[in-house]
PDB file of N, CA, C and O in Angstrom:
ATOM      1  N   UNK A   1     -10.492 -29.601-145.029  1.00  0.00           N
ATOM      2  CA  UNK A   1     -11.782 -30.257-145.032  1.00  0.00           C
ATOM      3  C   UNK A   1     -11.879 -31.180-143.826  1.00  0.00           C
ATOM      4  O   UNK A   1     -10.901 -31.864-143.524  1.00  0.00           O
ATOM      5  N   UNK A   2     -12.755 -31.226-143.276  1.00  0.00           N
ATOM      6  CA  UNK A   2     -13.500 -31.791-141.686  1.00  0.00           C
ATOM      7  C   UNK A   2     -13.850 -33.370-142.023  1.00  0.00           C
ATOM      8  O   UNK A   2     -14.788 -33.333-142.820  1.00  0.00           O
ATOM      9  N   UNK A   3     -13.587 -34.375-141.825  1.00  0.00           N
ATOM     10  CA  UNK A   3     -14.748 -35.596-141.815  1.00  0.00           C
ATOM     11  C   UNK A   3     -15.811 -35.404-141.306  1.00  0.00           C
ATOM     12  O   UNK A   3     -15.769 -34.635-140.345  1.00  0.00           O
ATOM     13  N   UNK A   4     -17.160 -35.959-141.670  1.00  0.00           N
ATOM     14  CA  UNK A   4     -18.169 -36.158-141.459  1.00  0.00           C
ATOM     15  C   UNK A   4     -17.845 -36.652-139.673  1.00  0.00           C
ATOM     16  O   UNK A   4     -17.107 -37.563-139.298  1.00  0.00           O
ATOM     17  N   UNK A   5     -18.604 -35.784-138.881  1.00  0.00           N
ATOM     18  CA  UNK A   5     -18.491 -36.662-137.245  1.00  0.00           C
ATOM     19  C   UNK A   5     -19.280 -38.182-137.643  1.00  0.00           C
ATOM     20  O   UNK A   5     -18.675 -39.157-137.198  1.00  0.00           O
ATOM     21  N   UNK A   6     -20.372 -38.449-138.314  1.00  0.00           N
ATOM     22  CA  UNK A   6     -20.900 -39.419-137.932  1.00  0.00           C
ATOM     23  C   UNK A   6     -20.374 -40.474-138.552  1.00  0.00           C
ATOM     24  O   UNK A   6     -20.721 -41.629-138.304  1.00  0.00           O
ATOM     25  N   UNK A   7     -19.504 -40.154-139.400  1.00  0.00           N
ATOM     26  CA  UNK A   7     -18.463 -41.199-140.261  1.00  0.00           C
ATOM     27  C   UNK A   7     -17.444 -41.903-139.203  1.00  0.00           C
ATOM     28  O   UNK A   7     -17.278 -43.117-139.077  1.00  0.00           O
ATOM     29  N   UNK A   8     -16.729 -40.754-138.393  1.00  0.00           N
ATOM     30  CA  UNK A   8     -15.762 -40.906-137.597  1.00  0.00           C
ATOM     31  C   UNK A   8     -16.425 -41.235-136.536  1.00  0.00           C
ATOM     32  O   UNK A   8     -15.668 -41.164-135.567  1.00  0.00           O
ATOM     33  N   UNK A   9     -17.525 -41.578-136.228  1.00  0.00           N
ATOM     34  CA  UNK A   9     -18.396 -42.017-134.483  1.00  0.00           C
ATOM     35  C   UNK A   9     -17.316 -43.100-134.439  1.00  0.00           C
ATOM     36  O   UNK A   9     -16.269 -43.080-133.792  1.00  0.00           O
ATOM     37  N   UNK A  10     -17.880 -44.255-135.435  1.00  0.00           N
ATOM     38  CA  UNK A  10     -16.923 -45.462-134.645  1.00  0.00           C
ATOM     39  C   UNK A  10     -15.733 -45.609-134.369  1.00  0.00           C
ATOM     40  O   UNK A  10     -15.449 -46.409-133.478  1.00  0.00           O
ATOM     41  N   UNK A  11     -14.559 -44.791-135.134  1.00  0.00           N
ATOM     42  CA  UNK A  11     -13.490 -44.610-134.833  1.00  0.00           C
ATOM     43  C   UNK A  11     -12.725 -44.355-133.897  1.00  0.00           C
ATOM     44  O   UNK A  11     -11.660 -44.836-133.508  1.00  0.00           O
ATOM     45  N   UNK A  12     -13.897 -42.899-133.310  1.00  0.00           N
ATOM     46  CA  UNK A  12     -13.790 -42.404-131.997  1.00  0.00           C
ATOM     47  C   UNK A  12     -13.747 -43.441-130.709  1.00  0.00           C
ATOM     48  O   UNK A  12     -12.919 -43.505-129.801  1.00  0.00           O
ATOM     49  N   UNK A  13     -15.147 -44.369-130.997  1.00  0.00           N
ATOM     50  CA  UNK A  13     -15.720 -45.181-130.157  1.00  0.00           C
ATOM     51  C   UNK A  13     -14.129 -46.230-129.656  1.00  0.00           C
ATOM     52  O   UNK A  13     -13.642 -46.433-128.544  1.00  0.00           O
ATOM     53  N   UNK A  14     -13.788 -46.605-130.767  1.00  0.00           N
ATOM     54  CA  UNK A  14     -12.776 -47.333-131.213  1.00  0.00           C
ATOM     55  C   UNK A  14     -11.219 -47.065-130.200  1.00  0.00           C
ATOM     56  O   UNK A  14     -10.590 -47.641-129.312  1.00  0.00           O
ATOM     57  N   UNK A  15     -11.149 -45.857-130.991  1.00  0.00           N
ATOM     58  CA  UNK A  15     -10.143 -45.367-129.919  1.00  0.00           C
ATOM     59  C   UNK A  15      -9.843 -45.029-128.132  1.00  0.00           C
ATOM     60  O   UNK A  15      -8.839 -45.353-127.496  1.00  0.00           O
ATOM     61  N   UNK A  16     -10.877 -44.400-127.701  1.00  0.00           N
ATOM     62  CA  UNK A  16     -11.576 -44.721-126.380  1.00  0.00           C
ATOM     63  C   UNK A  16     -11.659 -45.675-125.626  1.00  0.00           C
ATOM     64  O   UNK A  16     -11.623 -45.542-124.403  1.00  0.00           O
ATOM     65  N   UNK A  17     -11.787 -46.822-126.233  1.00  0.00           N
ATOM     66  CA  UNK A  17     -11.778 -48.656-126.273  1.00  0.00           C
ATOM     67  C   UNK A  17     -10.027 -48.826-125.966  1.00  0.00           C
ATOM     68  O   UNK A  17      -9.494 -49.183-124.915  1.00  0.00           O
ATOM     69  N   UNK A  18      -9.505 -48.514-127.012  1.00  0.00           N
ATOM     70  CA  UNK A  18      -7.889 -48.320-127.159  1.00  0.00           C
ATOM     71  C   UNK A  18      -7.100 -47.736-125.938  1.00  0.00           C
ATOM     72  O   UNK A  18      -6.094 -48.235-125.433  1.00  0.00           O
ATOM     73  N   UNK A  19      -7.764 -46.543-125.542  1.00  0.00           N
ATOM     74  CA  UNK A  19      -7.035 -45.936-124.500  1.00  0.00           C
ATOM     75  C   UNK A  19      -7.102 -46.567-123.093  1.00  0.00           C
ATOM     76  O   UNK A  19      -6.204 -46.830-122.294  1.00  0.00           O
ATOM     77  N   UNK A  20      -8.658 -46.756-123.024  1.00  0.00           N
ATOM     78  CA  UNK A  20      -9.134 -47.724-121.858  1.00  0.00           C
ATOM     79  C   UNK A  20      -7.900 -48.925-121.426  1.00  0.00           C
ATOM     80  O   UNK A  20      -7.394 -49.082-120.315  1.00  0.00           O
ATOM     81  N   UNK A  21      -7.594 -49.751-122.797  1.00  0.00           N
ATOM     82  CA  UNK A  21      -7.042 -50.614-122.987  1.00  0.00           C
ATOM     83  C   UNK A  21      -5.499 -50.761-122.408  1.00  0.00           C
ATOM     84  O   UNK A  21      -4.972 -51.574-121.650  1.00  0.00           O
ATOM     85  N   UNK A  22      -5.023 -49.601-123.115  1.00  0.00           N
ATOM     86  CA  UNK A  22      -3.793 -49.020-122.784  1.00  0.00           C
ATOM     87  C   UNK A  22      -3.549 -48.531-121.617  1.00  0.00           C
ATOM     88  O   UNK A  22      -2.339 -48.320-121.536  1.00  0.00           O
ATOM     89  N   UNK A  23      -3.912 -48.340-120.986  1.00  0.00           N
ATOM     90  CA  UNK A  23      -4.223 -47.446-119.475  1.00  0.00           C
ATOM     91  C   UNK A  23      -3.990 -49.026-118.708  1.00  0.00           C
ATOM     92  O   UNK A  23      -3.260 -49.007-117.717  1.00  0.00           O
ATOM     93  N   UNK A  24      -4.445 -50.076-119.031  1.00  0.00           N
ATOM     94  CA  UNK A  24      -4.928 -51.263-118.688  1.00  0.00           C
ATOM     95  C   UNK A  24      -3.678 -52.414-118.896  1.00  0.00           C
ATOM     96  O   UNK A  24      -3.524 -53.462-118.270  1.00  0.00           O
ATOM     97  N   UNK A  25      -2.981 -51.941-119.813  1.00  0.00           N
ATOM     98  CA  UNK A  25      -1.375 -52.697-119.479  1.00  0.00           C
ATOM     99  C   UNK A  25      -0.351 -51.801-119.131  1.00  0.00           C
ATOM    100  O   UNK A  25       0.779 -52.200-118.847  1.00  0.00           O
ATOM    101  N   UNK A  26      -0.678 -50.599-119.135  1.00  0.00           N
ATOM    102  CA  UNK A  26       0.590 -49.947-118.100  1.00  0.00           C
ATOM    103  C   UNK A  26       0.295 -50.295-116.878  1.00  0.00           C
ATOM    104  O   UNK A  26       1.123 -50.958-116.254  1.00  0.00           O
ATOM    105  N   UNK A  27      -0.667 -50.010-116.406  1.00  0.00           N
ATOM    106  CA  UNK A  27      -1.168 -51.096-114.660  1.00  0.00           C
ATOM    107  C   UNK A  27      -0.774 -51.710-115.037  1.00  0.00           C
ATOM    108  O   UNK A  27       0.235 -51.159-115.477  1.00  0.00           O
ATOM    109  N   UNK A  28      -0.718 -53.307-115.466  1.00  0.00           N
ATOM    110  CA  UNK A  28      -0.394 -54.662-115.766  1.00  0.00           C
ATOM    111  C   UNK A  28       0.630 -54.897-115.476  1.00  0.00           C
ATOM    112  O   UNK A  28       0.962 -55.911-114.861  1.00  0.00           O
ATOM    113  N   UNK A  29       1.686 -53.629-116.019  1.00  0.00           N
ATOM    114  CA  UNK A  29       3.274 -53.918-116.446  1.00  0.00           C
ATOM    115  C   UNK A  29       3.378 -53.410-114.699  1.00  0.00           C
ATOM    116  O   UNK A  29       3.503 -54.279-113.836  1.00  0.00           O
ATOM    117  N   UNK A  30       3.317 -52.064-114.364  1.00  0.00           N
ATOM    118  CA  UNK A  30       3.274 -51.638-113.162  1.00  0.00           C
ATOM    119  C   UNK A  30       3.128 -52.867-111.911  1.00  0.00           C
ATOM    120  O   UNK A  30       3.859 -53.144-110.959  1.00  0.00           O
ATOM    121  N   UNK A  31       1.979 -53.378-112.346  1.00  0.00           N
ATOM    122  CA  UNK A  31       1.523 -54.004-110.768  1.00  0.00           C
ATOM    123  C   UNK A  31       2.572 -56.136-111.097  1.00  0.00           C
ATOM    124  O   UNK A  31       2.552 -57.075-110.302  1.00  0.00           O
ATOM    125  N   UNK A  32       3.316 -56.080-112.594  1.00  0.00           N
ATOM    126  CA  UNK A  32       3.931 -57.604-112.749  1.00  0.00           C
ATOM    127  C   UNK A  32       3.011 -58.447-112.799  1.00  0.00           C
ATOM    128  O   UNK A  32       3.062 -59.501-112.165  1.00  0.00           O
ATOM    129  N   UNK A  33       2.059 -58.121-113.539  1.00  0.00           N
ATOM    130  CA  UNK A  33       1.555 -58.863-114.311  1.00  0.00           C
ATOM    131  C   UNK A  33       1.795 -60.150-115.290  1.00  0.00           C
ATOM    132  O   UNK A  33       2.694 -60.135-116.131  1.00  0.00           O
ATOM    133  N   UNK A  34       0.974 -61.196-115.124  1.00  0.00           N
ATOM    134  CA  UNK A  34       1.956 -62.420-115.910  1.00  0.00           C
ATOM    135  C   UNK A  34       1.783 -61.809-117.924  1.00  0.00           C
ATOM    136  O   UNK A  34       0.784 -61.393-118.511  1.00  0.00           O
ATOM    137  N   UNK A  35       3.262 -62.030-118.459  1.00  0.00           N
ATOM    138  CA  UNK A  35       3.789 -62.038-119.786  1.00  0.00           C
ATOM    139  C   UNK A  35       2.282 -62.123-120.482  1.00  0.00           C
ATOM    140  O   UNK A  35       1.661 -61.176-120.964  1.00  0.00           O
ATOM    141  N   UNK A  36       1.950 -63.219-120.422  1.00  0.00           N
ATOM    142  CA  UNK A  36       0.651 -63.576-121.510  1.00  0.00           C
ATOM    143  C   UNK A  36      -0.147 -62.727-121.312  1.00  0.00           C
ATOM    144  O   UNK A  36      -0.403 -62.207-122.398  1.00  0.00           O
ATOM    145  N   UNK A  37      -0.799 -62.196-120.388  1.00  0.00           N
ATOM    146  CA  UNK A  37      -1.833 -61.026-120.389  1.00  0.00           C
ATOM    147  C   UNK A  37      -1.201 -60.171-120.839  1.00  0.00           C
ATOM    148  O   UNK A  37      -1.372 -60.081-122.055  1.00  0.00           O
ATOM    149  N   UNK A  38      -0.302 -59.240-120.305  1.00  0.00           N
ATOM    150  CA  UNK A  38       0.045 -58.571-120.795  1.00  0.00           C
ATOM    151  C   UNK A  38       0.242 -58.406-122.471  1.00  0.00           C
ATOM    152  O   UNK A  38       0.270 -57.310-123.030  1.00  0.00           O
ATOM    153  N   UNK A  39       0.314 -59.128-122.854  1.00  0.00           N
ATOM    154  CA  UNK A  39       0.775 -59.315-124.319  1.00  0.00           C
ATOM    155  C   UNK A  39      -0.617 -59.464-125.403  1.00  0.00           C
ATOM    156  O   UNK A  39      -0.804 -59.045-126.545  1.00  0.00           O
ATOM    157  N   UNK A  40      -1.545 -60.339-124.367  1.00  0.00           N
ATOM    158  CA  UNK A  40      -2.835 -60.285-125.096  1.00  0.00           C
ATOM    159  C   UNK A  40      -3.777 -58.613-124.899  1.00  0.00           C
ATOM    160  O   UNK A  40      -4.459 -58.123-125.799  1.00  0.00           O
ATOM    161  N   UNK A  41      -3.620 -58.132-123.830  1.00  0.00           N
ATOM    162  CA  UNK A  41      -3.912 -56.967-124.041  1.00  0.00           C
ATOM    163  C   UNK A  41      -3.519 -55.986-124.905  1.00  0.00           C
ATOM    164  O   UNK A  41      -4.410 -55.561-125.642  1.00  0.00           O
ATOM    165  N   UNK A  42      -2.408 -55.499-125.022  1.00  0.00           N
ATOM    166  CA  UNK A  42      -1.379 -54.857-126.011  1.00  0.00           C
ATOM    167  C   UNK A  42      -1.397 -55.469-127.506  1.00  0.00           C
ATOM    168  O   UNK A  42      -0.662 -54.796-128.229  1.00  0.00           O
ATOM    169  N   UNK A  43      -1.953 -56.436-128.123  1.00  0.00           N
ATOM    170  CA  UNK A  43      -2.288 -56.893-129.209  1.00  0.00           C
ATOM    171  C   UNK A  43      -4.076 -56.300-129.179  1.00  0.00           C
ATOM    172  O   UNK A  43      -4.241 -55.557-130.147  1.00  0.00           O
ATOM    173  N   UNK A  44      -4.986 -56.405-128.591  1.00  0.00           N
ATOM    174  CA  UNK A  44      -6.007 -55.722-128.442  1.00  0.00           C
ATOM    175  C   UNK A  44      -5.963 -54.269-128.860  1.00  0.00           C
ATOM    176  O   UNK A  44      -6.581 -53.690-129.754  1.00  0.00           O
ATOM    177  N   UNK A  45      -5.060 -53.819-127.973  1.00  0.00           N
ATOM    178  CA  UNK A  45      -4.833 -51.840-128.234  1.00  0.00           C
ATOM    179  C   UNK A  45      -4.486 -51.673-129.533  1.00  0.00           C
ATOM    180  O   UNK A  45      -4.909 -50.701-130.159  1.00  0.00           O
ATOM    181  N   UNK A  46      -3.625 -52.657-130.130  1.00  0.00           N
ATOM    182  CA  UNK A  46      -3.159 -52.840-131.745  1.00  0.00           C
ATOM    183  C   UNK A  46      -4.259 -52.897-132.144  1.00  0.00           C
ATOM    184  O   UNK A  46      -4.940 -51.938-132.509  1.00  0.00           O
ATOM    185  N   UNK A  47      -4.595 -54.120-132.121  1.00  0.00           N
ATOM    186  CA  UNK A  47      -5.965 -54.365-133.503  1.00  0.00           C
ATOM    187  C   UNK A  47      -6.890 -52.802-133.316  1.00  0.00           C
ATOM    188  O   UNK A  47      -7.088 -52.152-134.343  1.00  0.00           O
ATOM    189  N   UNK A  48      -7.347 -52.344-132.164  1.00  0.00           N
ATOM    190  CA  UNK A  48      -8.586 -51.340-132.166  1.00  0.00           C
ATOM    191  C   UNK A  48      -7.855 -49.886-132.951  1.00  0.00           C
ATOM    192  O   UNK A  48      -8.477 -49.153-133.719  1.00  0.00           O
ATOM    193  N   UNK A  49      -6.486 -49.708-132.566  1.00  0.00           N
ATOM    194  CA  UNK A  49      -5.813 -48.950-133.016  1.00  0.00           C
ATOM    195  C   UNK A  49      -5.949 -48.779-134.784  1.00  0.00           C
ATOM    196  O   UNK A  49      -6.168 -47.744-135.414  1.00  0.00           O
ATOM    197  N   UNK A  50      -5.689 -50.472-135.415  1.00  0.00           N
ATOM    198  CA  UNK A  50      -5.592 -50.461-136.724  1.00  0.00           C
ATOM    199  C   UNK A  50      -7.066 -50.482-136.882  1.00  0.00           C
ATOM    200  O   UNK A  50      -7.430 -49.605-137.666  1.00  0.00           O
ATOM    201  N   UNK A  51      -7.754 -50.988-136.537  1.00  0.00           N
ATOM    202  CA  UNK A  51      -9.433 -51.018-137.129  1.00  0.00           C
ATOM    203  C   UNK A  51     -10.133 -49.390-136.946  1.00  0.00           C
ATOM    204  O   UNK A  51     -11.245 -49.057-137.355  1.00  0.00           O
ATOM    205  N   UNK A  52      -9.150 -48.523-136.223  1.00  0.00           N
ATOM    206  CA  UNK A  52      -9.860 -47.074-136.244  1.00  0.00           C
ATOM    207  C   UNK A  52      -9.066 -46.580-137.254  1.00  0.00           C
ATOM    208  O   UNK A  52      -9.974 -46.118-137.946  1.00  0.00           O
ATOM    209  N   UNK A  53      -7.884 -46.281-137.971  1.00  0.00           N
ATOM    210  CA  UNK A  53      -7.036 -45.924-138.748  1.00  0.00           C
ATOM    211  C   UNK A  53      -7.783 -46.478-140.175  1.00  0.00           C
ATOM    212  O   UNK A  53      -8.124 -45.666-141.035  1.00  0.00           O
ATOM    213  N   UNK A  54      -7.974 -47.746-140.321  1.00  0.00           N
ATOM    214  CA  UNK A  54      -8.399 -48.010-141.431  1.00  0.00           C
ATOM    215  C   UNK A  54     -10.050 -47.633-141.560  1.00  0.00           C
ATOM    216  O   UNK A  54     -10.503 -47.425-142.686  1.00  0.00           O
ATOM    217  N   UNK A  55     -10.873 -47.557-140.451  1.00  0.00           N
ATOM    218  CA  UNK A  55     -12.566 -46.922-140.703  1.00  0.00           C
ATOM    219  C   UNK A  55     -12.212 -45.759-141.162  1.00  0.00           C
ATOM    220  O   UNK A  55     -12.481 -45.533-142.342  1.00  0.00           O
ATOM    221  N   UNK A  56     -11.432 -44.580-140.267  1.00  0.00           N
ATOM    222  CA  UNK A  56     -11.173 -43.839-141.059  1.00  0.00           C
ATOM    223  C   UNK A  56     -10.928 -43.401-142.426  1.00  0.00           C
ATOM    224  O   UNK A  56     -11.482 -42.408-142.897  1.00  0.00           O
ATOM    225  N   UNK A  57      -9.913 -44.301-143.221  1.00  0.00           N
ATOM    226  CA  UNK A  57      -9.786 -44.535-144.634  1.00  0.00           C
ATOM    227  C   UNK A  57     -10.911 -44.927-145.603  1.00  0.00           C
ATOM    228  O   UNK A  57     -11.347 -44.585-146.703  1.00  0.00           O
ATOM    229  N   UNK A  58     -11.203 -45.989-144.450  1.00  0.00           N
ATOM    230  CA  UNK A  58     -12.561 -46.044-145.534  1.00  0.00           C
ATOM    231  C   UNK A  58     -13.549 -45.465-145.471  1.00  0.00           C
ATOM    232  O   UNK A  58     -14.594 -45.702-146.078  1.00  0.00           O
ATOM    233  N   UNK A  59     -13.224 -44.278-144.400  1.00  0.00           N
ATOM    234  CA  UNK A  59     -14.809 -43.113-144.428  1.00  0.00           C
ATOM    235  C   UNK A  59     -14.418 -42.026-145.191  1.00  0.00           C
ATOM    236  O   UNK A  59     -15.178 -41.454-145.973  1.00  0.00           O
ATOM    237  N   UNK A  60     -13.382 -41.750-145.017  1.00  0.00           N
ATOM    238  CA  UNK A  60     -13.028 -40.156-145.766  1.00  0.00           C
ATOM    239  C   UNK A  60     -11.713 -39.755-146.221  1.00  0.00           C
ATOM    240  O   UNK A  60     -11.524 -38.725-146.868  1.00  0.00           O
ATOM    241  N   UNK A  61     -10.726 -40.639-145.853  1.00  0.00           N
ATOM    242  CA  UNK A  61      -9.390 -40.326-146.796  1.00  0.00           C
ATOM    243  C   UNK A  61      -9.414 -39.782-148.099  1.00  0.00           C
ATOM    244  O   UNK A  61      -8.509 -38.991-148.367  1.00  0.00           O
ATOM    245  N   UNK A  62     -10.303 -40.051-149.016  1.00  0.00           N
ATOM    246  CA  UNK A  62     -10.555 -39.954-150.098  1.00  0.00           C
ATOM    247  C   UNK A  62     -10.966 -38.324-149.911  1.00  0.00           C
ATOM    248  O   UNK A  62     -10.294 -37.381-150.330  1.00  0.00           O
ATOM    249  N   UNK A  63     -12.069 -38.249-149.275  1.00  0.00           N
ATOM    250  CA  UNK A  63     -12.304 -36.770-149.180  1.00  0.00           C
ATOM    251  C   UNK A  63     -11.102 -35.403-148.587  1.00  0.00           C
ATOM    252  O   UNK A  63     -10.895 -34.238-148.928  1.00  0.00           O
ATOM    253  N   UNK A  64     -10.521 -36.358-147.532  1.00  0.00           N
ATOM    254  CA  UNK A  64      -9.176 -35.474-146.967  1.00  0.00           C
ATOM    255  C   UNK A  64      -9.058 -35.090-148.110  1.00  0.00           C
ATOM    256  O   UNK A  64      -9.589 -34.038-148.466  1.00  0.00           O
ATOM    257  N   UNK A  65      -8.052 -36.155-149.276  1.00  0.00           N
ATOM    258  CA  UNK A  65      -7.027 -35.417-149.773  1.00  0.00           C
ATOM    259  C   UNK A  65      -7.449 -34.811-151.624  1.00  0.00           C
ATOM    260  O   UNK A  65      -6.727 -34.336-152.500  1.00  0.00           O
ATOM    261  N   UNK A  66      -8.655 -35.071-151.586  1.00  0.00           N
ATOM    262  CA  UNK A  66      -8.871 -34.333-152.537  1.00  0.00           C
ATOM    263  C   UNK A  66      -8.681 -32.662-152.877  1.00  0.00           C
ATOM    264  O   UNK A  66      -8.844 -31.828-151.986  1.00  0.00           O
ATOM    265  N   UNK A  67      -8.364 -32.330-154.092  1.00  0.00           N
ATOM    266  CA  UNK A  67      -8.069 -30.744-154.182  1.00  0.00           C
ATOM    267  C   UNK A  67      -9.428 -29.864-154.576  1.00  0.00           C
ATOM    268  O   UNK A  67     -10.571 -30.296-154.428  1.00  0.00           O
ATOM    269  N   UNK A  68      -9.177 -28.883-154.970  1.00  0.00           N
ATOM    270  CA  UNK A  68     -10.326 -28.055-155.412  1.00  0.00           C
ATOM    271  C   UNK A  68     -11.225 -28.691-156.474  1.00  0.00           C
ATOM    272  O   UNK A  68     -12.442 -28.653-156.292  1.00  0.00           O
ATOM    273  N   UNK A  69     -10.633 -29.376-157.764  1.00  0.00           N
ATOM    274  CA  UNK A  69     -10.819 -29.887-158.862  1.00  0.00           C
ATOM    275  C   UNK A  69     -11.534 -31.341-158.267  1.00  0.00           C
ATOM    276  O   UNK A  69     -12.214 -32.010-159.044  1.00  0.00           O
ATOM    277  N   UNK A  70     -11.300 -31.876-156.552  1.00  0.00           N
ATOM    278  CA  UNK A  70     -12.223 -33.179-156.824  1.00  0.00           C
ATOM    279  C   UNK A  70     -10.955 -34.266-156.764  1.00  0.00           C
ATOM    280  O   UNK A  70     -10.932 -35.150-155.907  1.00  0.00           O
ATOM    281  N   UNK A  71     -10.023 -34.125-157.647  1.00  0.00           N
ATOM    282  CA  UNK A  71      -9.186 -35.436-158.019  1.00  0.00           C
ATOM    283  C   UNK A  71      -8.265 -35.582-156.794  1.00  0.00           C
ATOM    284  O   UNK A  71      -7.868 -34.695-156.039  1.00  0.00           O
ATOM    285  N   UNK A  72      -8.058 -36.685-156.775  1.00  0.00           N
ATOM    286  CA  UNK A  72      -7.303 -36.844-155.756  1.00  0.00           C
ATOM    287  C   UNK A  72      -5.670 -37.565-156.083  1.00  0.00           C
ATOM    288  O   UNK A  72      -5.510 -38.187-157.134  1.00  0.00           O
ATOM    289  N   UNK A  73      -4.422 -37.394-155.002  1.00  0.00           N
ATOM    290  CA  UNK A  73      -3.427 -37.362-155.346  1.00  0.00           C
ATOM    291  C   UNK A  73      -2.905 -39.152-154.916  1.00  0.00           C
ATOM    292  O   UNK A  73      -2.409 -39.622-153.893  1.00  0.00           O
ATOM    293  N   UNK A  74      -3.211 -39.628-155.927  1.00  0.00           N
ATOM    294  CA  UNK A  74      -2.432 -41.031-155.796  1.00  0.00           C
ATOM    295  C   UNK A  74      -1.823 -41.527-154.820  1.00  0.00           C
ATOM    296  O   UNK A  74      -2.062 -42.376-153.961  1.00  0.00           O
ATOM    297  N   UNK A  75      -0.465 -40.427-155.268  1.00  0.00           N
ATOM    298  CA  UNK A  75       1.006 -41.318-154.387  1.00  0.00           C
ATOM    299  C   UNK A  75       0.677 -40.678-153.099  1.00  0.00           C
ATOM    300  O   UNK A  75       1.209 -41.271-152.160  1.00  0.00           O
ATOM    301  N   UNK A  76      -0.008 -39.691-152.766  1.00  0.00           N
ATOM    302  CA  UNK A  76      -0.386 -39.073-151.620  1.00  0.00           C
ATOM    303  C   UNK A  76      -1.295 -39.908-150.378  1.00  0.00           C
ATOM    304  O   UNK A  76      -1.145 -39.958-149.157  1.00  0.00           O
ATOM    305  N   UNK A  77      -2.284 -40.518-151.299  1.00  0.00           N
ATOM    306  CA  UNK A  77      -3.504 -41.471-151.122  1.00  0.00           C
ATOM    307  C   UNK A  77      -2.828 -42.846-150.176  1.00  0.00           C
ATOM    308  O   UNK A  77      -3.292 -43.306-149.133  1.00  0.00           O
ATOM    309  N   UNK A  78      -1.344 -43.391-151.078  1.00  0.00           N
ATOM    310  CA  UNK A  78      -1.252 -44.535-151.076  1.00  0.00           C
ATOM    311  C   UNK A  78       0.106 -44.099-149.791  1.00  0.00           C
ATOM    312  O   UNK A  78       0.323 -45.010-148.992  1.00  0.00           O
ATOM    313  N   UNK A  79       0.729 -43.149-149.656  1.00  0.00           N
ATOM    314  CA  UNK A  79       1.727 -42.855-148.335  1.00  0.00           C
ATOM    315  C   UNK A  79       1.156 -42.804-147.508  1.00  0.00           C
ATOM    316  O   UNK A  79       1.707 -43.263-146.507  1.00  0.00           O
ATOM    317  N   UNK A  80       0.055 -42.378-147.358  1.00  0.00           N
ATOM    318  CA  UNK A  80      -1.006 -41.806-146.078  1.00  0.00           C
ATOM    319  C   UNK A  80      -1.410 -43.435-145.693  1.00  0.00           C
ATOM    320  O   UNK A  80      -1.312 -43.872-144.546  1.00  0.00           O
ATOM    321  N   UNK A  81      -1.872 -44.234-146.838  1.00  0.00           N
ATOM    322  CA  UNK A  81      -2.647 -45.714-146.336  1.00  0.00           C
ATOM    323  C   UNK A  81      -1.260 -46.801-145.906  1.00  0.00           C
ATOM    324  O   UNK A  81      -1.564 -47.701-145.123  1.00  0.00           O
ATOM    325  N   UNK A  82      -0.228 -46.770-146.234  1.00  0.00           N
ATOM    326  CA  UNK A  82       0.918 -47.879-146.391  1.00  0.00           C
ATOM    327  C   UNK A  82       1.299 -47.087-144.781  1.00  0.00           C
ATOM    328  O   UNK A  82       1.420 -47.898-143.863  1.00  0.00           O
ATOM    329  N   UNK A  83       1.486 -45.599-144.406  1.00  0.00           N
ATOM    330  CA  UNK A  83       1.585 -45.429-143.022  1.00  0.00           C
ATOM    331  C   UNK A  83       1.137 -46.305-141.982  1.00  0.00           C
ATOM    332  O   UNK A  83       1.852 -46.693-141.057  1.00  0.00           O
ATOM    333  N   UNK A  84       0.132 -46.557-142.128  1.00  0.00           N
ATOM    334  CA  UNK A  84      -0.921 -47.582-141.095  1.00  0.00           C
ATOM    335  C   UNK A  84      -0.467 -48.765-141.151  1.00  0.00           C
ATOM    336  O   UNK A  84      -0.820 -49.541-140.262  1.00  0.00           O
ATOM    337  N   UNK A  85       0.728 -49.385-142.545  1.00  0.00           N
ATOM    338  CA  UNK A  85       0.814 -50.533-142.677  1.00  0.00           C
ATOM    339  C   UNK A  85       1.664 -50.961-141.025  1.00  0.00           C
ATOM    340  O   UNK A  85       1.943 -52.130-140.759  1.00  0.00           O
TER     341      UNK A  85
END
């Protein structure tokens, strides 16, 4: 089963943001960049990282892992979400 694209827009958006980001302290590290930037950037790529992982969850995890019957698998539910932890 597919997520909804328009569920996943911001996620996408999100991640894109992330890569930008990332792209943006390997220069940093590359060109010796001072510690603190560096570090505040790379906490940035984190947070956008976790705020797309969890939109996700809260757009359609539920739908991922549901079976034919609809119900969905608990301990399945809760390995997939504690991953992100």
């Amino acid at each position: 089963m597919e997520l909804d694209p328009e569920q996943v827009r911001p996620s996408i958006t999100r991640l894109r943001r992330a890569h930008g980001q990332l792209a943006a302290v390997i220069r940093m590290l590359e060109e010796g960049r001072d510690c603190e930037e560096v570090v505040t950037q790379l906490a940035a790529v984190s947070k956008a990282l976790d705020r797309a992982g969890y939109t996700i969850i809260a757009s359609g995890l539920r739908q991922c892992l549901a079976d034919e019957d609809g119900e969905v698998d608990l301990a399945r539910l809760e390995k997939l979400f504690l991953s992100l932890a």
